[in-house]
N, C-alpha and C positions, 0 to 999 in steps of 0.2 A: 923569542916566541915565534911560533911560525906564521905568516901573514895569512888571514883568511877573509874569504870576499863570498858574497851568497847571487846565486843564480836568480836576476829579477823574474826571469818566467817560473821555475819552479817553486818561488816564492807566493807568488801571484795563485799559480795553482793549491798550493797548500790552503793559504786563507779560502780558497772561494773551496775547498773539501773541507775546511772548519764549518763553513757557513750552511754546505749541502749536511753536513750530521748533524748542527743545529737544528735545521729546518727538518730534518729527518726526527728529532730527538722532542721536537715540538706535534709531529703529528701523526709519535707512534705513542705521546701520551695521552691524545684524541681518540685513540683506536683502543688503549688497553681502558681507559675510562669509561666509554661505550659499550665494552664490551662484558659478558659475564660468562662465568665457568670456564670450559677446556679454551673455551676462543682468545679468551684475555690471557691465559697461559702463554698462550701462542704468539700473540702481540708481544705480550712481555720481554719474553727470551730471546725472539725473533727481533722483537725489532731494538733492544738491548743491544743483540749481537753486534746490528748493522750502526747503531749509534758509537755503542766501542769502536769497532772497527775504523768508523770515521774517524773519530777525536786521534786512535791511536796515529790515523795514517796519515792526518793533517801533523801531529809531532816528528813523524818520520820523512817524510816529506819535507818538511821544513832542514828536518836534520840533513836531508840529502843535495837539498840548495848550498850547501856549504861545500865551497871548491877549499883543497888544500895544493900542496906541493906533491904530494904524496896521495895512491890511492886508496880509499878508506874502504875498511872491511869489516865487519857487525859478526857479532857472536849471536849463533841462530835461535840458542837456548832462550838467553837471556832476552833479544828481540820477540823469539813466542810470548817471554814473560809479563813484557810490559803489555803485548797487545790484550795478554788474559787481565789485566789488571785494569785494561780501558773499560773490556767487556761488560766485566766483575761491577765496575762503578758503575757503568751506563745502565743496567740490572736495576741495580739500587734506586739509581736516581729517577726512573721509570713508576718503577712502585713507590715511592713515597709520594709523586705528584699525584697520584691513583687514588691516594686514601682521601675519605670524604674533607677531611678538615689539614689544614696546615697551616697551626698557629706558628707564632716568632719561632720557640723553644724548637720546636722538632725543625723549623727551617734553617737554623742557627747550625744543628747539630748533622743535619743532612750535608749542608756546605759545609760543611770540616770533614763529611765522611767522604763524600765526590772530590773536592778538592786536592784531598788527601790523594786519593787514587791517580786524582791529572798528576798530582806531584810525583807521585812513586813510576806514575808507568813512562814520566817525559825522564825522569833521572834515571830507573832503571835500561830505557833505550838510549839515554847516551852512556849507560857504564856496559855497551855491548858493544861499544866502539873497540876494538882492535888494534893498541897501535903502544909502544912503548917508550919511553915513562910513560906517567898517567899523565889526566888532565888536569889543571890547573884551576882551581876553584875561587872564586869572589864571594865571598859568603854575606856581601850587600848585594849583589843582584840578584844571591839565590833567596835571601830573606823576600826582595823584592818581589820575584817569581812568585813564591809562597802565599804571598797576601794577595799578590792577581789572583791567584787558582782558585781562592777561598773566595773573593769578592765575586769572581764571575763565577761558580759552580751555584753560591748562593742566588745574584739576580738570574742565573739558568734558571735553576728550579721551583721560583719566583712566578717566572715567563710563561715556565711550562704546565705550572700549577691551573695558569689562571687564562691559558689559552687552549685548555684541554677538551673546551666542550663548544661545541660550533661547528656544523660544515658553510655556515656563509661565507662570500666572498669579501667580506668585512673581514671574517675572522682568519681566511688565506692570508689576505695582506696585511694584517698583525704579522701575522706567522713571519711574513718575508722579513718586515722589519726586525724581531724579535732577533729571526736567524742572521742576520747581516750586525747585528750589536752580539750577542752570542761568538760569534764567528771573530771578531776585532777583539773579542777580550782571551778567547783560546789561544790565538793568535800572539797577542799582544805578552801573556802568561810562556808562552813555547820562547818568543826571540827573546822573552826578557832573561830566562832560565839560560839560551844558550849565549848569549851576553855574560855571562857569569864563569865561561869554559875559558881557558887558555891554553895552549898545547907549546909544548919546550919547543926549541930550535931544531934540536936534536932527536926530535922522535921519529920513530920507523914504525910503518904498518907492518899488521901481523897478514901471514899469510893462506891460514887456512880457514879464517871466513869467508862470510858470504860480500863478493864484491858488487860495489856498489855502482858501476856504472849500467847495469840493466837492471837494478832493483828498484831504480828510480821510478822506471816506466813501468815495470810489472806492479808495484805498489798504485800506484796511480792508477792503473787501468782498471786492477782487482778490485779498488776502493770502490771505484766508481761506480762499478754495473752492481756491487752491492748496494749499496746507497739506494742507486738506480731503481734497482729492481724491486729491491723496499717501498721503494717512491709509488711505481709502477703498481703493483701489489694492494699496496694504501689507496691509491687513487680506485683501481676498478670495483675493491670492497666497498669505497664509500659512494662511491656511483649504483654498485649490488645493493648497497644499504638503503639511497636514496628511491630507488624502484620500487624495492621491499615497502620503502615506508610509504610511499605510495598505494602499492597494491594493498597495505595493510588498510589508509583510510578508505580507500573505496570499496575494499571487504568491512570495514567497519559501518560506511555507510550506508553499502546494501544489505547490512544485518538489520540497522536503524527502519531502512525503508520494509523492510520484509516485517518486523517489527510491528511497524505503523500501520501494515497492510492485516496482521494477523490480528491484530487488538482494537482496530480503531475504524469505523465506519468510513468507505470507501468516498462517499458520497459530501457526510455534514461533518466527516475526520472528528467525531465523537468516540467515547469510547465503546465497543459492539461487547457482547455477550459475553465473551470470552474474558476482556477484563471488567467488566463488572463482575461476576460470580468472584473475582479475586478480590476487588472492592468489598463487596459485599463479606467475604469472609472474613478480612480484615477490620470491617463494621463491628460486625458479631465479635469476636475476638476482644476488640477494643471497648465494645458495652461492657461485657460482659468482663474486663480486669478491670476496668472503671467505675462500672455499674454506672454509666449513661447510658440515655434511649438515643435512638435516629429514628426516620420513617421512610422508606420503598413507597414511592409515588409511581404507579402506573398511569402511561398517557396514552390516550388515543386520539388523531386529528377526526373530530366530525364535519363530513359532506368532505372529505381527501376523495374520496375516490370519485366522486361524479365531477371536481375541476381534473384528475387524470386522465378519466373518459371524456369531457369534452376539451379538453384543451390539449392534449396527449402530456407524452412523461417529459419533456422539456419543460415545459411550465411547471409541471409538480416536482420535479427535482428542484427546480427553482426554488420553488414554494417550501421546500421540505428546509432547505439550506436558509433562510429568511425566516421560518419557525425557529428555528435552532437560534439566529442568530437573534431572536427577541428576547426566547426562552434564557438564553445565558444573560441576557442583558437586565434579569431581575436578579441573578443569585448574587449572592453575597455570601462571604465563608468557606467552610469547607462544604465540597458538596462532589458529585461526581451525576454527572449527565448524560445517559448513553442512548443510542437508537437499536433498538431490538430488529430492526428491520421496518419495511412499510412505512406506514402512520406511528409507527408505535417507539413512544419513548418511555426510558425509566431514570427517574430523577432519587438518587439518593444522599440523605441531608440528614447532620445534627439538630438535633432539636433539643429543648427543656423540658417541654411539655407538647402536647401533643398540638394543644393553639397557635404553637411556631409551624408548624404544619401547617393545617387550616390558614393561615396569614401567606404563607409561601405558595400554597395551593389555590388561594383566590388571587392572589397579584397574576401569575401566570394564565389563568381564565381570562381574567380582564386583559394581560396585555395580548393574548393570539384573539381574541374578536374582536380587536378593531383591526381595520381592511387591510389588504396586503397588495401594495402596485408591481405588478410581477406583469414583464414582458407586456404593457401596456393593456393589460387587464387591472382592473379590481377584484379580488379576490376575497369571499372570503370564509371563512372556516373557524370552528370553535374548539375545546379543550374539554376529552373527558376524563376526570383524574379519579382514582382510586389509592388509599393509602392504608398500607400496614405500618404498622409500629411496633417496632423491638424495643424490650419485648412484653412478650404480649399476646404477639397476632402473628406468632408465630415462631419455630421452633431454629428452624435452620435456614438455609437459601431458598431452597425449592419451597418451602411454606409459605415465605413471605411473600416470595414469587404469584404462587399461585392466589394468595388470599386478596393482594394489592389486584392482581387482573379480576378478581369475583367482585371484588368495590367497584373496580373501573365498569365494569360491565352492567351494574346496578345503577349505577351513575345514567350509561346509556339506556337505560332502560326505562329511567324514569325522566329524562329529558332533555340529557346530555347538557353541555356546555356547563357543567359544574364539578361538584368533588364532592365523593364521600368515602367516611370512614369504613375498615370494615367492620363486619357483623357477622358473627357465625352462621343465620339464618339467608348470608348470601352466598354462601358456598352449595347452597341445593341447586341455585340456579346453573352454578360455575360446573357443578359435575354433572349435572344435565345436559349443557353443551358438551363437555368433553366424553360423554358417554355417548351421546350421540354423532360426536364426530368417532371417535373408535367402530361406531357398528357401523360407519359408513364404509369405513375401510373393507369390511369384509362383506357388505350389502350385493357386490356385483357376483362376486363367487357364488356366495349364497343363495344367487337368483332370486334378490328380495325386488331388485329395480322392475318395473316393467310401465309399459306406453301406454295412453290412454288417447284417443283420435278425438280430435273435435273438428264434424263433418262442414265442409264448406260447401256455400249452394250457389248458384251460379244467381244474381239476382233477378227478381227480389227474392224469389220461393225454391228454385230448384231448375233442373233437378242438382242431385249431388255430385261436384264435377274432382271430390280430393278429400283430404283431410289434415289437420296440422298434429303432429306427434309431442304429446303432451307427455313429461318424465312423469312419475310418481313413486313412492317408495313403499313397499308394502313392509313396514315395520314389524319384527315379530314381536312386539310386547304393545306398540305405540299406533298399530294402526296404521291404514292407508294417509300418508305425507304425500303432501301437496310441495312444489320447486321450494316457495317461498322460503320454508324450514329448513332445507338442507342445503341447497345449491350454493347461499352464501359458504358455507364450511366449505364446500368442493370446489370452490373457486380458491378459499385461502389456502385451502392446504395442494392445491395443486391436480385434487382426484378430478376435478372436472374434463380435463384431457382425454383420460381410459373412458371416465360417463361417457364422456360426448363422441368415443371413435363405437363405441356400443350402443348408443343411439341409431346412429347412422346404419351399421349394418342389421338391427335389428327395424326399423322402420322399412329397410330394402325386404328383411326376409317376412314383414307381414305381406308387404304390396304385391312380392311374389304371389303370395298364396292367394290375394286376391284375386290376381290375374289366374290364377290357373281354377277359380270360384266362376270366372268369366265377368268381372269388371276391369277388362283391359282399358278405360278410359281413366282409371282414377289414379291420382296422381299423392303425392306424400311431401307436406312442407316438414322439415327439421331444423329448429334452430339451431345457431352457431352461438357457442360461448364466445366473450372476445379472447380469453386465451387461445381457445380450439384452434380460432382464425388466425392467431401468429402464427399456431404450429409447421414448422416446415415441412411436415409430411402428411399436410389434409388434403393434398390433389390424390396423394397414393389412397389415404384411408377410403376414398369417396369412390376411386376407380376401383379397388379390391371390392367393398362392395357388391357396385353394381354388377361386376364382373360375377362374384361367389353366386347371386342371385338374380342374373339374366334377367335385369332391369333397364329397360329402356332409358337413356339417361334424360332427357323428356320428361319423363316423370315424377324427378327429383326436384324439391323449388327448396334450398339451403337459403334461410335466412339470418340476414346479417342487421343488427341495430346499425339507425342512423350515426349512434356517438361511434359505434367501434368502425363504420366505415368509413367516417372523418378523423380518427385518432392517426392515420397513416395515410393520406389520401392514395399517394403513388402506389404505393405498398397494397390496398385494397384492388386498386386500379388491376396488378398486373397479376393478386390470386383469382380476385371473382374474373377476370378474362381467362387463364389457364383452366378454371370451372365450366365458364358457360364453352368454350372451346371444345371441352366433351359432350355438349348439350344437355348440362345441368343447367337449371333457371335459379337465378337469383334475384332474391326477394330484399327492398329493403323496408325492414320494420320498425314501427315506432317511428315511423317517419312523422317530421312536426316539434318534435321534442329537443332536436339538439341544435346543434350550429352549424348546419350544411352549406358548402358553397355551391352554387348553382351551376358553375364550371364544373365543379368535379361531378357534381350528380349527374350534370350529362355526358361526362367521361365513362360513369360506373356503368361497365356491361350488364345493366340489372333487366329485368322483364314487367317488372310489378315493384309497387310502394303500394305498404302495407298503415293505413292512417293507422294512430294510436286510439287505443280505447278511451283515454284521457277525455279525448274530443265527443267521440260520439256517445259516450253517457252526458256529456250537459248538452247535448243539442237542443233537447226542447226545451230548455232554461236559458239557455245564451246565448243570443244572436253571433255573439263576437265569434265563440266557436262553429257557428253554422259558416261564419264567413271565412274561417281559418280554413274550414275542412271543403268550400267549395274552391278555394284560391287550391287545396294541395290536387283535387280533384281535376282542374282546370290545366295546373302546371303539369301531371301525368298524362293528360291527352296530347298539350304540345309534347312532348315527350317520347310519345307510343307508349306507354308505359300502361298496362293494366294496374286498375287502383282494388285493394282488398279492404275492407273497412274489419275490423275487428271489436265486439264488443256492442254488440244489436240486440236491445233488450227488448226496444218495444216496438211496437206497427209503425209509430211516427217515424222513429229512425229508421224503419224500414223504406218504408214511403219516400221519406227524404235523399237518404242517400243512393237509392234505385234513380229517383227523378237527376242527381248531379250526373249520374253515370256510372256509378259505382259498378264495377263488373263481378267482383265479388261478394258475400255476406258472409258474418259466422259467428255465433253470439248463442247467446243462452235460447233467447226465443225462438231461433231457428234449428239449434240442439247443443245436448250439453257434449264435455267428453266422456266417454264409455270407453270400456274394454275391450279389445280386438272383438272378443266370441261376441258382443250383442252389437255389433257395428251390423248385421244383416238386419237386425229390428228395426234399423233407423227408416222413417219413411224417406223416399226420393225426391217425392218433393213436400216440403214444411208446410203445415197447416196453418194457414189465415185464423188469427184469432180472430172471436166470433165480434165482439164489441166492437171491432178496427176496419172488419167488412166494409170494402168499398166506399171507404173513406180518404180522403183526402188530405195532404199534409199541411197543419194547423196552418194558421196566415200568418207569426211570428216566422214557420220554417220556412215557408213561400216568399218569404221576405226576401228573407238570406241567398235564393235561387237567382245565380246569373241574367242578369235581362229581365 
């Protein structure tokens, strides 16, 4: 036989190209698992290819470390065959690790089918050997070979099964190990097979294959950058994948938050409008195949808006998020809690009977009146509920809707801080407000709005030095409306803004026409809504204006409430300055009534404080108010500040607050408001009533007089 001896380095390189198609064969079954439709195709075939290829070129390779006497030369047919027969298996054994489940039986039978393939394509690449006689066979080492190929094709696709799904670094360094046990048993299966060859003394190569001293290296290199490039491939996909899945949670989380933002109250993160009416259809739905009732509880906070006005929207946002969080701290069960906006929440709840209502409805009363310590305040506010019950009290969404707000509003109407059911007979009230708020909408076009002046006298009597511009509404069915009635509506729903920039130029175009009557001394107060006063373009509304109607801006006195020119102090600070800068005078009114700080009053560019009526109707009853209203009186002259008193019914309060200093009067007794056309009737200066003649102010008011 002829002496044969194997090349340790190309030995060396074969095993460590077992181990690279191992390691390849591990984590193109990662890639085809992963993967679905044409893509897993692609894995498959592809990376099949590259797994054959290895397995075939670590056997060929191996074959090639083997020095003879003689130089060996491969049949090219036969050599393509065995590499398609690596392919062919690597194929297989790809897709069966692929499939969801791989009990014993199909694993048993997979390893006889791979096995099979090592076996045929390592014996078909040595029967391409070229050399004559043939080789010489041991049919114990080939039996041997046989039972390796099957033991390790089996714990292969064992490895591959169950390290197919992971890109951790965990599951890399399985991979390595798997590949490197893989790799010693391909290995181990190749020399045991070629341990099994014997070659006569006397044989001679053939001479028209393919020789084998540059096949060595072209095998090896070609192997390689396949492998390689497979490797290379697999790596930037799974790094593409990892991006991807990235990009996919933080697309999936900004759906979440877009979500949260569309459905769920920005504020108290309840659910808003939008998922209630889905709630609620879902209610209906669910009575109605069950035949259970629920009940639509409408809420409103009462006295929310005077802690907004004097303590601004920080404390009431506060306050809104700490209602919430009371209100959830009674339910129990299924229920859904949302905020409609504002003050306003809608509680929707399972019920048996309508008394689990009524029970649910008075725990929530009881727990929002007691106080609320919000940003170092006490606070505190009540609950007015109204409830519908399906069915019943109503037909669909919008019914229950509306009939829940007609209770809630009857609630308020009779005392608030309570709950009532509805009543058909509270729906007159409910379409009355909303019939009235509809013809508001169209009151300005209509030219139903118009001003009504109540004249100011310079104290005590006269003469007439202005007038304050009083809204009214001339109703076509309802009659001449007074603010009281409507303004709330024009405040909620936003109309107050257009009222109040119509105001304003409409106040400029009577005073015009005064002045061109020949009362160029009279001047024209307008109040400001506290919306009006946010608005970012009331400097423009006020100079168009004066501008449209060649109005002295002198003339103009815009007055602002005490609460709304503390709800932003800085903020009032730099519009009434950008005002008085055009020589507009501003007025602050109702002064007395809110939470003023004395710093900022003497910051606010104001001309005049306007005392509250509050005060001077109990003056001849209340000392306490005589002494409030000589303190506001007292703090306006330090000040410079001209003082208006508002609300002068009788002589004594005339008397009285003429003797503090008052520079202004204007009051019923001294005249009412009229209509632009009888404003020439007014007398110039107010008539002395006759009983009051030259009388003196009682000795309770003389009290109350400084000094």
């Amino acid at each position: 036989m002829l002496v044969t001896s194997y090349d340790s380095f190309t030995v060396i390189v074969s095993i460590l190209v077992a181990m690279l198609a191992s390691f390849t064969a591990l984590d193109m079954a990662g890639r085809v698992a992963t993967s679905t439709g044409k893509v897993a195709l692609i894995w498959l075939f592809g990376g099949g290819f590259a797994m054959g290829v290895g397995i075939w070129a670590m056997h060929f390779i191996g074959m090639l470390s083997m020095t003879m006497e003689m130089v060996m030369s491969y049949d090219a047919s036969l050599t393509g065959v065995s590499m398609a027969i690596a392919v062919i298996a690597s194929i297989f054994a790809l897709w069966l690790v692929c499939q969801g489940e791989l009990p014993l039986k199909k694993l048993l039978g997979g390893a006889l089918v791979l096995g099979s393939g090592v076996v045929a394509m390592h014996y078909t690449g040595m029967a391409a050997l070229m050399f004559s006689p043939g080789i010489s066979w041991n049919w114990g080492w080939i039996a041997l070979s046989v039972v390796i190929a099957l033991v390790a094709s089996g714990a292969a696709l064992w490895l591959a099964f169950n390290l197919r799904d992971g890109t951790s670094g965990r599951t890399t360094l399985l991979r390595v190990g798997a590949s490197v046990v893989m790799g010693c048993a391909i290995a181990g299966m190749h020399y045991t097979g070629m341990a099994a060859a014997s070659f006569p003394a006397h044989s001679h190569a053939g001479t028209m294959g393919v020789n084998s001293n540059w096949l060595a290296i072209l095998v090896t290199v070609v192997t390689l950058a396949i492998l390689g490039i497979t490797l290379l491939v697999s790596m930037l996909d799974t790094r593409m994948q990892a991006r991807t899945a990235i990009l996919a949670r933080s697309l999936a989380e900004a759906n979440r938050e877009l979500a949260q933002l569309a459905l769920h109250d920005n504020l108290t993160r309840l659910p808003n409008r939008i998922l209630l009416e889905d709630r609620l259809e879902q209610a209906i739905n669910k009575a109605n195949r069950e035949r259970t009732q629920f009940a639509l509880m409408f809420m409103d906070l009462d006295g929310f808006k005077a802690v907004n006005d004097a303590f601004g929207h920080h404390v009431g946002d506060n306050l809104l998020i700490a209602v919430t969080e009371r209100m959830s701290d009674q339910m129990k069960g299924y229920y859904t809690l949302a905020r409609m906006g504002g003050d306003e929440f809608v509680l929707l709840i399972d019920i048996n009977d309508p008394n689990d209502a009524a029970t649910v409805a008075d725990t929530l009363v009881k727990a929002i009146e007691r106080p609320f310590e919000i940003s170092r305040y006490e606070l505190m506010v009540s609950l007015s509920i109204g409830i519908a019950v399906y069915p019943g009290d109503g037909n669909d969404e919008r019914e229950l809707m509306f009939n829940a707000d007609a209770a809630m509003y009857h609630t308020k109407n009779n005392g608030r801080n309570g709950h009532n059911f509805f009543q058909p007979s509270m729906n007159t009230l409910a379409q009355t407000q909303l019939q009235l708020n509809n013809d508001l909408w169209h009151a300005q076009e209509n030219q139903e709005l118009c001003l009504f002046y109540q004249p100011k006298y310079c104290a005590p009597r006269g003469p007439i030095i202005g007038f304050e511009a009083l809204l009214r509404w001339q109703h076509p069915t309802r009659g001449l409306l007074t603010p009281d009635i409507f303004l709330p509506l024009a405040e909620k729903t936003g109309m107050i803004v257009n009222i109040g920039s119509w105001v304003i130029n409409e106040a400029c175009r009577q005073l015009h026409e005064w002045r061109q009557q020949g009362h160029t001394n009279w001047s024209v107060a307008v109040n400001l809504s506290a919306l009006q006063f946010e608005q970012s373009n009331l400097v423009e509304t006020v100079t168009e204006a004066l501008a449209a109607h060649a109005i002295p801006p002198e003339l103009l006195t815009l007055e602002v409430t005490e609460t709304t020119a503390m709800r932003d102090p800085d903020e009032s600070v730099r519009i009434l300055t950008e005002l008085t800068r055009l020589g507009v005078k501003a007025s602050i009114d109702d002064f007395g009534t809110g939470y003023s700080s004395l710093l900022y009053l003497k910051r606010l560019p104001a001309s005049e404080l306007k005392i509250d009526r509050a005060f001077v109707n109990e003056l001849q009853h209340q000392t306490e108010d005589a002494t409030i209203v000589s303190a506001i009186v007292a703090l306006a002259q330090s000040l410079d500040l001209k003082v208006v008193a508002e609300g002068v019914e009788t002589a004594e309060q005339q008397a009285f607050l003429t003797g503090l200093g008052c520079n202004t009067l204007q009051g019923y007794l001294l005249g009412k408001p009229v209509p632009p056309e009888k404003v020439e009737e007014l007398p110039d200066f107010a008539p002395e009533p006759e009983q009051k003649k030259g009388v003196l102010p009682s000795p309770a008011l003389c009290a109350a007089l400084p000094g």
